[in-house]
Structure formats: C-alpha cells, structure tokens
DSSP file (Angstrom, degrees, kcal/mol; ACC not computed):
  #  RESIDUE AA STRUCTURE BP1 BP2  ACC     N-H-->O    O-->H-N    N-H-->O    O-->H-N    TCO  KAPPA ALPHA  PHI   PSI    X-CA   Y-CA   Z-CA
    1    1 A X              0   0    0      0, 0.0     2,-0.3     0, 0.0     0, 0.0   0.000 360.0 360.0 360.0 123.1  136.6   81.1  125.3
    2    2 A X        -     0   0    0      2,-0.0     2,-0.3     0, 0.0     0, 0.0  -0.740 360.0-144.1-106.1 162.6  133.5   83.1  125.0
    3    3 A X        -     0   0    0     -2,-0.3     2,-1.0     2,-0.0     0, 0.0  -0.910   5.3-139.9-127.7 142.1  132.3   83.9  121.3
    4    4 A X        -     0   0    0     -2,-0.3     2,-0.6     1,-0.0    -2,-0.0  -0.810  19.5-135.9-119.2 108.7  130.4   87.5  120.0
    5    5 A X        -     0   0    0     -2,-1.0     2,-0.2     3,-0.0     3,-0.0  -0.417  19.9-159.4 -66.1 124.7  127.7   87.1  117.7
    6    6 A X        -     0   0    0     -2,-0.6     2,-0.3     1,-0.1     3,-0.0  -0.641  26.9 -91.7 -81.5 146.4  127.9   89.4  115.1
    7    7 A X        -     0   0    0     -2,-0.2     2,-0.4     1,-0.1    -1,-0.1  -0.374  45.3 -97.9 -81.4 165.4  125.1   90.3  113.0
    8    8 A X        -     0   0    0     -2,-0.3    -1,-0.1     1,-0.1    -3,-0.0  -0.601  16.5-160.3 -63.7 115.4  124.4   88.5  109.9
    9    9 A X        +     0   0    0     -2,-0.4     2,-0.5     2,-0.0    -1,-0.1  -0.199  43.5 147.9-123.0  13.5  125.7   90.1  106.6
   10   10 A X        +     0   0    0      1,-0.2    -2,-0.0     2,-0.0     0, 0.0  -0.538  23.6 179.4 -42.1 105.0  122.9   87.8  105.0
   11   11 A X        +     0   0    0     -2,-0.5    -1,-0.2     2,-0.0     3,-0.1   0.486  41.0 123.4 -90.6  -6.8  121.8   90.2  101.7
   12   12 A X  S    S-     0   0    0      1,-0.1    -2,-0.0     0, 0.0     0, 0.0  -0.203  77.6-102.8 -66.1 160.7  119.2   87.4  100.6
   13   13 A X        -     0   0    0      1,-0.1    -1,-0.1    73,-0.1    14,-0.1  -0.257  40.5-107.5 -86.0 160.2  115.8   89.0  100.5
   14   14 A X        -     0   0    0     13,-0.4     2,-0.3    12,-0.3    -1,-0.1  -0.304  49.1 -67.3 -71.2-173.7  113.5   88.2  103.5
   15   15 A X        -     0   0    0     11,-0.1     2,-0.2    76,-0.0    -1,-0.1  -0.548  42.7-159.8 -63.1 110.8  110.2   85.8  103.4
   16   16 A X        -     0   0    0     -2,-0.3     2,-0.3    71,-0.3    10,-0.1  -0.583  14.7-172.0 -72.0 152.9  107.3   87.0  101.5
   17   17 A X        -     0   0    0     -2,-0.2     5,-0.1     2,-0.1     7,-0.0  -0.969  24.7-123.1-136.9 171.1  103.9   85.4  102.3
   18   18 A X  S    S+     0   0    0     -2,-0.3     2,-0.4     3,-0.1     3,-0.0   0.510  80.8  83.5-116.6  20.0  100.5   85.4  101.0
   19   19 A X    >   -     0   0    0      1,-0.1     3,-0.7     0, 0.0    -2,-0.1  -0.871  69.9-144.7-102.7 149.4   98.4   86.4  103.4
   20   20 A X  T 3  S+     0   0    0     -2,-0.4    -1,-0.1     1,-0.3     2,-0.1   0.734 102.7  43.2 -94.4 -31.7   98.3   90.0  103.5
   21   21 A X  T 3  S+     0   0    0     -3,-0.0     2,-0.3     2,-0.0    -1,-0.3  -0.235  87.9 141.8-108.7  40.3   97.9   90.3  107.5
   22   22 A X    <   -     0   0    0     -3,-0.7     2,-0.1    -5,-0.1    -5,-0.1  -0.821  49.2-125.5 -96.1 150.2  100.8   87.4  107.8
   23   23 A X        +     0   0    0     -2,-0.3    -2,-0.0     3,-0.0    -1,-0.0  -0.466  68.6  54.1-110.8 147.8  103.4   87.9  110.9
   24   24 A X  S    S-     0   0    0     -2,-0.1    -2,-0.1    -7,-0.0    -7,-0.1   0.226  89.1 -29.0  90.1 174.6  106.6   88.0  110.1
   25   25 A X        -     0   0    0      1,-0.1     2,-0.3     2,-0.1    -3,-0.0   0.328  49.4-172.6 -56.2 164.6  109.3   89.7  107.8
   26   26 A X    >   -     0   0    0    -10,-0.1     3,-3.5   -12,-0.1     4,-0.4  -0.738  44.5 -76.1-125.1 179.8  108.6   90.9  104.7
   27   27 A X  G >  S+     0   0    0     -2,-0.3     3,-0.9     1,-0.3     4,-0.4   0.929 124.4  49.6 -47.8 -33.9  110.3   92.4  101.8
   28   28 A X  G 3  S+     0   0    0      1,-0.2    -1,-0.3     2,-0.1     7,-0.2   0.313  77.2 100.4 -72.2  11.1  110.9   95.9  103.5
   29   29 A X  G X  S+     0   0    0     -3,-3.5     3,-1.2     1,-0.2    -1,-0.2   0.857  80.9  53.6 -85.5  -7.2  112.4   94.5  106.7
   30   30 A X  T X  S+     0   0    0     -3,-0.9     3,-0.5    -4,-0.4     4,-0.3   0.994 119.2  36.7 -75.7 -64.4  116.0   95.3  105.4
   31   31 A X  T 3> S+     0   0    0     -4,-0.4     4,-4.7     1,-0.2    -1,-0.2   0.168  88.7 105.5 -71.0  26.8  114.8   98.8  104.8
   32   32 A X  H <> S+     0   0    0     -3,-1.2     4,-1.1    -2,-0.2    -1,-0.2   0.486  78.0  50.8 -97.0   5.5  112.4   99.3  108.0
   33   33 A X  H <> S+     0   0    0     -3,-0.5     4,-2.7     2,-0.2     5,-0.2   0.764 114.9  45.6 -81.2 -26.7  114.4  101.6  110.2
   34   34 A X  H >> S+     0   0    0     -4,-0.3     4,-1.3     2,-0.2     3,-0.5   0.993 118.1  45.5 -56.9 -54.0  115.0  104.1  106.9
   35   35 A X  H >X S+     0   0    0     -4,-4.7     3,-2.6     1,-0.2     4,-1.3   0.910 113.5  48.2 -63.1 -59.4  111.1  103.6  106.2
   36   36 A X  H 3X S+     0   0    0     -4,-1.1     4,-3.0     1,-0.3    -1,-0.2   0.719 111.1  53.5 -44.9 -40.6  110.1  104.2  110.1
   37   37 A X  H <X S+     0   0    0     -4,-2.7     4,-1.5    -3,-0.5    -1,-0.3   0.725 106.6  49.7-103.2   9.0  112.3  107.0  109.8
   38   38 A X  H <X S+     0   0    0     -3,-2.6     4,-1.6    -4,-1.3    -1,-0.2   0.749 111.0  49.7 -59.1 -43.0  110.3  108.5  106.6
   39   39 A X  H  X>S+     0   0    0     -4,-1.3     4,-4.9     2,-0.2     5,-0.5   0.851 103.6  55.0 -86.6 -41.8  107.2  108.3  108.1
   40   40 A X  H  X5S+     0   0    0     -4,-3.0     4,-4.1    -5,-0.2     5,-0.3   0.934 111.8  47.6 -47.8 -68.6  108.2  110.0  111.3
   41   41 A X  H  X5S+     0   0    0     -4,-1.5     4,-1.1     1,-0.2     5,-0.3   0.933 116.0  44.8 -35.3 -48.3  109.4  112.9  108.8
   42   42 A X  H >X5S+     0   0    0     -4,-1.6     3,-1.7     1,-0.2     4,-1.4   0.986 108.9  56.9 -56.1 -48.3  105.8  112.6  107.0
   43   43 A X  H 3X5S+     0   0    0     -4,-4.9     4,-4.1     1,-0.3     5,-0.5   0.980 109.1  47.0 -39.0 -57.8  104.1  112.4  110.6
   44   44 A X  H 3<<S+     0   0    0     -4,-4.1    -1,-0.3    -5,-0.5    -2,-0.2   0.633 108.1  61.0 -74.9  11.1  105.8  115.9  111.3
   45   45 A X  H << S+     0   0    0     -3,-1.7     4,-0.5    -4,-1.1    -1,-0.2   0.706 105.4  38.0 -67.7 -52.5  104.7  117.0  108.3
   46   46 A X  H >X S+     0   0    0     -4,-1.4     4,-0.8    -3,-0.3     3,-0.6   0.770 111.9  57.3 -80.6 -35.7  101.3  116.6  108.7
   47   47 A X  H >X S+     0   0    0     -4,-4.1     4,-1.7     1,-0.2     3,-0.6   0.841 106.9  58.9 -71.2 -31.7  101.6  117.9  112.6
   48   48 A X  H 3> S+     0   0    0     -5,-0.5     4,-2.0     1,-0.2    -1,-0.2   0.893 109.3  40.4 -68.1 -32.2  103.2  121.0  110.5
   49   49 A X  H <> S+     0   0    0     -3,-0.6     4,-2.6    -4,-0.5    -1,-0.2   0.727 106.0  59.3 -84.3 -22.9  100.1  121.3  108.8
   50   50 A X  H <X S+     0   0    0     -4,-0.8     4,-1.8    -3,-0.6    -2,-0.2   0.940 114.4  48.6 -46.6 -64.8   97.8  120.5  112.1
   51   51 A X  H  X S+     0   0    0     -4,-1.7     4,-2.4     1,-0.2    -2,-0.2   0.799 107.2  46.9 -61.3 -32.6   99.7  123.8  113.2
   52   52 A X  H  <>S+     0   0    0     -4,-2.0     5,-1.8     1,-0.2    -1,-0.2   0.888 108.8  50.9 -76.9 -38.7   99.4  126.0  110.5
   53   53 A X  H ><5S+     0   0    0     -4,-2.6     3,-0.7     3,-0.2    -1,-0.2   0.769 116.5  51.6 -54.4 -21.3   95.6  125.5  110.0
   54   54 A X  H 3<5S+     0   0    0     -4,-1.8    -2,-0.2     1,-0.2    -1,-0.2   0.968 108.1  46.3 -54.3 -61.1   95.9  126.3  114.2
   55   55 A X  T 3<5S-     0   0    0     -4,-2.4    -1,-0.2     1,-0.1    -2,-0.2   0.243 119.4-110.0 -94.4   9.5   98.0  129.8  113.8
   56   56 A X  T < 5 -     0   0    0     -3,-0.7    -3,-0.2    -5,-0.1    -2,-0.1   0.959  52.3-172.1  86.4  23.7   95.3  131.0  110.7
   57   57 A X      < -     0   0    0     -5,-1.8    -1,-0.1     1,-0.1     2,-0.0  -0.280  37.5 -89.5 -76.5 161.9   98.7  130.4  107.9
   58   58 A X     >  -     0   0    0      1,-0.1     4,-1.0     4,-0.0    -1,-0.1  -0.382  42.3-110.8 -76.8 156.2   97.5  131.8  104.4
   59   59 A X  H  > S+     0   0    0      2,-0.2     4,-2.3     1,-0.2    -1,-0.1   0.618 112.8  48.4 -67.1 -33.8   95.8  129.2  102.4
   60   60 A X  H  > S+     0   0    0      2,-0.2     4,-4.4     3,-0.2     5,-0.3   0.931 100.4  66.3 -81.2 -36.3   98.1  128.5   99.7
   61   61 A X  H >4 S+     0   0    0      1,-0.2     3,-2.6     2,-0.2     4,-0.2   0.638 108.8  44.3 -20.6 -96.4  101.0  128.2  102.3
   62   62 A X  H 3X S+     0   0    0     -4,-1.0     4,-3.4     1,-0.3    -1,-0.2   0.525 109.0  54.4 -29.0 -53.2   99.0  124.9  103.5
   63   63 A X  H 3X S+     0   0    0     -4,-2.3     4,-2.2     1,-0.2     3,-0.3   0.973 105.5  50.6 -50.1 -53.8   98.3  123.7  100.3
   64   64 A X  H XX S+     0   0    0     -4,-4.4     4,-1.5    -3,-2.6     3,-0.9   0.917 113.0  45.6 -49.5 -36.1  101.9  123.8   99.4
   65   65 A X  H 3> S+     0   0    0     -5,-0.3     4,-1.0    -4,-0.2    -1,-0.2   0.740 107.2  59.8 -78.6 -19.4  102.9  121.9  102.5
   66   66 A X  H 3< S+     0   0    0     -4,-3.4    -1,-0.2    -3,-0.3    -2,-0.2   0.817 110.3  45.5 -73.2 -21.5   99.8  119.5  101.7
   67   67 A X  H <X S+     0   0    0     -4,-2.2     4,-1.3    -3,-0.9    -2,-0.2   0.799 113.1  46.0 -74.5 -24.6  101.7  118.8   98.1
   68   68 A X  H  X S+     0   0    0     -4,-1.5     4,-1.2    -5,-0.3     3,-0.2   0.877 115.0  45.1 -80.4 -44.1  104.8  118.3   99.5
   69   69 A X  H  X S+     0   0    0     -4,-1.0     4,-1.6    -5,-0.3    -2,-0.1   0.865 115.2  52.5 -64.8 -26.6  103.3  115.8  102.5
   70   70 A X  H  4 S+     0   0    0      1,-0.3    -1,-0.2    -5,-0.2    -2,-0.2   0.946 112.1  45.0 -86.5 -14.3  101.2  114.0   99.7
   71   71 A X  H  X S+     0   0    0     -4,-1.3     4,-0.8     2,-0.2    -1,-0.3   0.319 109.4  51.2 -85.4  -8.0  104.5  113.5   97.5
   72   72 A X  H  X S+     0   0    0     -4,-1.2     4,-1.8     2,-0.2    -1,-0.2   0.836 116.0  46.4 -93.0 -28.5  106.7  112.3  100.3
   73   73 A X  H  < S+     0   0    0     -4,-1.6     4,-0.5     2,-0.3    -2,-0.2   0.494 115.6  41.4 -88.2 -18.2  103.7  109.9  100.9
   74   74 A X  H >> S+     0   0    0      2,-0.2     3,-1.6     3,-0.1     4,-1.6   0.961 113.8  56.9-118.7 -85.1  103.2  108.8   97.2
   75   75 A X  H 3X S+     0   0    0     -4,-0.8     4,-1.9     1,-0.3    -2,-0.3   0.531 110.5  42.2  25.9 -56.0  107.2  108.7   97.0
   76   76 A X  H 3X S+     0   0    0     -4,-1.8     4,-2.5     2,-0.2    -1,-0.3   0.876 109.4  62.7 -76.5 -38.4  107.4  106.0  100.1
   77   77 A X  H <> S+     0   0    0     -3,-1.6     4,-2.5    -4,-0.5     5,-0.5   0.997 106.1  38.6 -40.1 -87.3  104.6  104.3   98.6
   78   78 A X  H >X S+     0   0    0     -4,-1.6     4,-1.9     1,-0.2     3,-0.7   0.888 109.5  62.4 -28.9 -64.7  106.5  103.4   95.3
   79   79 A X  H 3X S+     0   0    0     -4,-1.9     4,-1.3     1,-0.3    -2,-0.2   0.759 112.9  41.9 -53.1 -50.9  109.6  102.7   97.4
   80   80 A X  H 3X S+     0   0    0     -4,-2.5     4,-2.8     2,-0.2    -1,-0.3   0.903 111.1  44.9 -11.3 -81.5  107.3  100.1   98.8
   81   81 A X  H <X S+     0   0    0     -4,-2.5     4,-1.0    -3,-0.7    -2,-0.2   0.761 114.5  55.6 -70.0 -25.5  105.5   98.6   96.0
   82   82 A X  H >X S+     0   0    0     -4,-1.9     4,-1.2    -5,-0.5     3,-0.6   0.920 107.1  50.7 -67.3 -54.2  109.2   98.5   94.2
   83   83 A X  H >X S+     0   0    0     -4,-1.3     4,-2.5     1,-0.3     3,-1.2   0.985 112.2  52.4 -58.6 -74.2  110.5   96.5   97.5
   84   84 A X  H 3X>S+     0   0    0     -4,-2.8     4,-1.4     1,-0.3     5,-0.9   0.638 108.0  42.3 -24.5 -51.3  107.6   94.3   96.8
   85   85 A X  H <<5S+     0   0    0     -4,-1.0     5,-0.4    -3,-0.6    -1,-0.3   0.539 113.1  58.6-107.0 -39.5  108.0   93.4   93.3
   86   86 A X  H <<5S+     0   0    0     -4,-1.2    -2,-0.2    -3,-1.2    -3,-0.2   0.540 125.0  12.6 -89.7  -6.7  111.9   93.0   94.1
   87   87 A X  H  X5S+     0   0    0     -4,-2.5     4,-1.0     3,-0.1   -71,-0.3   0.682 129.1  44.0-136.5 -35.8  111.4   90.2   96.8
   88   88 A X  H  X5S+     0   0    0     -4,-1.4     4,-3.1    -5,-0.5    -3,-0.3   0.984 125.8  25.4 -60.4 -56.1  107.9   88.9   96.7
   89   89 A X  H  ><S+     0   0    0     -5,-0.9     4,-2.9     1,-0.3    -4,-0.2   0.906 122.8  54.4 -94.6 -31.0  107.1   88.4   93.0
   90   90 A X  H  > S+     0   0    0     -5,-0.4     4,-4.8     2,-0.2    -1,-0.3   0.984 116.8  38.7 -76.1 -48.6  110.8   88.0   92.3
   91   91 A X  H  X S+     0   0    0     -4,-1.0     4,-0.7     2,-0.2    -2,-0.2   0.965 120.0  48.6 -44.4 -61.2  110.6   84.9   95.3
   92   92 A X  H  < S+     0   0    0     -4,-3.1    -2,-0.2     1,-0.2    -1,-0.2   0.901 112.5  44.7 -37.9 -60.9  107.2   83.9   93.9
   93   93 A X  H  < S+     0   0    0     -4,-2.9     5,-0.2     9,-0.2    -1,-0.2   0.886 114.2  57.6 -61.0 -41.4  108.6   83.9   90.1
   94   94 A X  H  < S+     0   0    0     -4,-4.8     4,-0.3    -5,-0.2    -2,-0.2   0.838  83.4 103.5 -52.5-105.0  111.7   82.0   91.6
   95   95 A X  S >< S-     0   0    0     -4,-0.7     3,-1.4     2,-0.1     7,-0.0   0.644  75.9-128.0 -24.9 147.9  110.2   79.3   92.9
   96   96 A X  T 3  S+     0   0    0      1,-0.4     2,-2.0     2,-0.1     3,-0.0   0.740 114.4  17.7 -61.2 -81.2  109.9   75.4   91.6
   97   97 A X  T 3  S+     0   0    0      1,-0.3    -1,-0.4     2,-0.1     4,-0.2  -0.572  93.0 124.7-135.0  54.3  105.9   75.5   92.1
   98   98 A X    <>  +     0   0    0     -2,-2.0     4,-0.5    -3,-1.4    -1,-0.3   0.167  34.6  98.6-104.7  33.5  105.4   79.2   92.2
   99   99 A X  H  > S+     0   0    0      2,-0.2     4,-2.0     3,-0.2    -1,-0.1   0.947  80.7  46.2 -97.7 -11.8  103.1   79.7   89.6
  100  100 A X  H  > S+     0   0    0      1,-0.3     4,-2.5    -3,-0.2    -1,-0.2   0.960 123.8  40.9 -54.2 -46.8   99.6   79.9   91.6
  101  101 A X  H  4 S+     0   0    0      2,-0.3     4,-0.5    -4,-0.2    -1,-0.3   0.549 108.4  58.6 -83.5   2.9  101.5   82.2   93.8
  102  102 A X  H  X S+     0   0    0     -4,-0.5     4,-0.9   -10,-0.2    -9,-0.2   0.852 104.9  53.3 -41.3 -57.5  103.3   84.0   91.1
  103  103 A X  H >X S+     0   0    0     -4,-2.0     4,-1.3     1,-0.2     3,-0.7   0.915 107.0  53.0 -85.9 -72.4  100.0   84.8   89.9
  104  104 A X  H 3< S+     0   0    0     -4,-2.5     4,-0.4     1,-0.2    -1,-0.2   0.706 114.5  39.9  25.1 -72.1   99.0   86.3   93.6
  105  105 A X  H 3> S+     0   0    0     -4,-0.5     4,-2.3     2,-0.2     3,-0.3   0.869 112.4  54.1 -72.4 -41.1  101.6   88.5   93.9
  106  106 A X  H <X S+     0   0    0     -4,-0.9     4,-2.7    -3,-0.7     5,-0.4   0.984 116.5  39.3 -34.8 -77.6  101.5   89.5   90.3
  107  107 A X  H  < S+     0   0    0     -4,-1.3     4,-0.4     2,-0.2    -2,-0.2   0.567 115.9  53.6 -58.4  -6.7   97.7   90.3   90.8
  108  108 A X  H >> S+     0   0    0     -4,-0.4     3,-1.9    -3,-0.3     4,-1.9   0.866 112.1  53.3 -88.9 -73.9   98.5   92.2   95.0
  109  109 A X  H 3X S+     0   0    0     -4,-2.3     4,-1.6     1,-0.3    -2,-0.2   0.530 107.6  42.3 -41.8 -37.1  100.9   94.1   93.0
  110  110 A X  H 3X S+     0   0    0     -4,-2.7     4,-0.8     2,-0.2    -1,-0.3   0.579 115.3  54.4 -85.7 -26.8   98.2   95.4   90.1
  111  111 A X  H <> S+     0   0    0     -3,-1.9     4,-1.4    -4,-0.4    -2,-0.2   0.943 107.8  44.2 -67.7 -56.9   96.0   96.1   92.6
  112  112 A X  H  X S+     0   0    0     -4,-1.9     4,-1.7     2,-0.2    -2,-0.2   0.854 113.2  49.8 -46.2 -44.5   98.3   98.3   94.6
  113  113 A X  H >X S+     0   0    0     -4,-1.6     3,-2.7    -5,-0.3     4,-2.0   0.975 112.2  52.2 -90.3 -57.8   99.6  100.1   91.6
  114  114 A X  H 3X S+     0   0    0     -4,-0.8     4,-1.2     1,-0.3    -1,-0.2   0.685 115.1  41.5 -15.6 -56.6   95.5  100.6   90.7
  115  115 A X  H 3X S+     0   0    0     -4,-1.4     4,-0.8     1,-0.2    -1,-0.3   0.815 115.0  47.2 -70.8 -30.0   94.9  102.1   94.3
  116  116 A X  H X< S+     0   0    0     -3,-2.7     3,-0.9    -4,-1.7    -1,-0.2   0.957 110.3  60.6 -87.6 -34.0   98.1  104.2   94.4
  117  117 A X  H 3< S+     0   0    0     -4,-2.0    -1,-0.2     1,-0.3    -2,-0.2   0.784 100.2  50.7 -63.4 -26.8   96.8  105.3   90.7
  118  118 A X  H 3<        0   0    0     -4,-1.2    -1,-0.3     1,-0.2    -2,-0.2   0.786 360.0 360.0-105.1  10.4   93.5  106.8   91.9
  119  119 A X    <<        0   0    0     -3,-0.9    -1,-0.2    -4,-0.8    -2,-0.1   0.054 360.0 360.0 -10.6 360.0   95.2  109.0   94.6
C-alpha cells in the first residue's frame, strides 16, 4: 500500500526569531507566493517607469506612475509589518518566558513603523 503525502493544512503561524538575518520561516512564509507575486507587479512598475523616462513620457505622467509604484510599495510594507505584529510579537507575547523577547519585537516593530514613517 503506498501512501500520498498531502500537504499540511497546519494554520499555526510559522517561527519568528530574533535575529534579524536568521534562516528559516518567518511570519510571511504562509503569504510568500502572494508577496513574491506583489513585488514582481512593483518590479514592472518600476521597469514601466525605466521605459517612460527612455521614450521622453511627459513629466507628470511619470510622476503619477512614481505615486502609484511608491503606494503599492508602502501598501506591501504595512502588509508586512501587520504579518509581523500578528505572529512574532503575538508568539513573543505568548510565550511562558517571553518578556525580554516581547520587548525585542515590540521595539523591531517601532523601529520599522519609525522608518516606514519617514518615507
């Protein structure tokens, strides 16, 4: 009798860590073909704008397509820092001895909305 693994219908959130450059999943990995396929769009976004400064396009054109590229970018950003806050600090705050690393996540998280804030 041979047996077919199915995937896993596991919803629990992945493994946060606290090093910033640490391998392996993070909160976003449930959503990282949707984000990959955000960033392609943003990527052609930007190549749209590569083209237009190319072909001489009127000035404001580009600027509108530079608000729209910087809002899709600011827009994935949140979606991010939201992900974050729903599986790191949420993990952190859940756990028995999490409060140095509560406090971590708390503070990656108030930095990030600081950085995204002077954008």
């Amino acid at each position: 009798m041979t047996t077919i693994d199915t995937p896993s219908t596991d919803t629990a959130p992945a493994a946060c860590h606290g090093a910033p450059a640490a391998a392996g999943p993070h909160g976003y990995s449930g959503e990282k073909e949707a984000h990959l396929k955000r960033l392609r769009r943003i990527e052609g976004q930007v190549r749209g704008l590569q083209r237009m400064v190319d072909e001489d396009v009127y000035c404001i054109d580009i600027l509108t397509q530079v608000s729209a590229s910087t809002k899709a970018l600011q827009s994935f950003a949140l979606s991010l820092l939201e992900e974050h806050l729903r599986h790191c600090v949420a993990a952190a705050a859940a756990a028995e001895d999490g409060g140095e690393e509560l406090n971590a996540k708390v503070a990656e998280a108030s930095a990030a909305i600081a950085r995204l804030l002077r954008t």
